[in-house]
N, C-alpha and C positions, 0 to 999 in steps of 0.2 A: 214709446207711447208718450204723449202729450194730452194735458188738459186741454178739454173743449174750449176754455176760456180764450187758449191764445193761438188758435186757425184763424186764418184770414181768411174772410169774404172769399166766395166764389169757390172756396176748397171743401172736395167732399171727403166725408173721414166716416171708419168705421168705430162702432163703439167696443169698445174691448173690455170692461172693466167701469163699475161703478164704486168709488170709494163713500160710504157713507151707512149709514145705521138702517136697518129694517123698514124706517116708516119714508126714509127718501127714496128708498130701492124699492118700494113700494110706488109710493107716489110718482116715481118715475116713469116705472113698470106701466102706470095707469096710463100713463101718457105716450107708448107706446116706446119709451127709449130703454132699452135693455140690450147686454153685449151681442154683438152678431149684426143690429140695425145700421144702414146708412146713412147717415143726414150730410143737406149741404148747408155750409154755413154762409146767412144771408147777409147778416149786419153782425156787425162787434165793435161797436161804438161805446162812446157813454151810454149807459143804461143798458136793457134788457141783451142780450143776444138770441139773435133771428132766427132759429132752423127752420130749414124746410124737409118734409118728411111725406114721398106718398103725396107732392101735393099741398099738402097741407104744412104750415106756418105756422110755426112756436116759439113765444118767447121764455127765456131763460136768466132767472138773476145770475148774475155774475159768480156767488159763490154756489150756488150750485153747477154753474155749468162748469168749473172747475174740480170739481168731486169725480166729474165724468173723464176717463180717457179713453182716448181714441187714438187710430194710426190713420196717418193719411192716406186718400187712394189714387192722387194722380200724382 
């Protein structure tokens, strides 16, 4: 397992595990990333990181998207 923070572009990963307090695993949850989900990841530049989800595109600060781990899937 690896933090989301350091996938590179164009790789899709599953989520396996959120490290973080009630109210991030929440707010996550709201945003549809909770373990089991696939996201690819779009940008991981300076600033935000990119997911795409279903379509849909989300950005992530850096120390959160780091709380999140994932295994890669290709």
């Amino acid at each position: 397992m690896i933090p989301l923070s350091m996938v590179n572009p164009g790789q899709k990963v599953q989520i396996v595990q959120i490290r973080g307090g009630r109210g991030l695993v929440s707010k996550l949850a709201n945003m549809g990333f909770y373990p089991g989900v696939i996201v690819e990841v779009i940008s991981n530049r300076n600033g935000p990181l990119i997911v795409a989800r279903e379509g849909i595109r989300l950005g992530l600060g850096f120390g959160m998207a780091h709380k999140i781990l994932v295994r890669p899937l290709n």
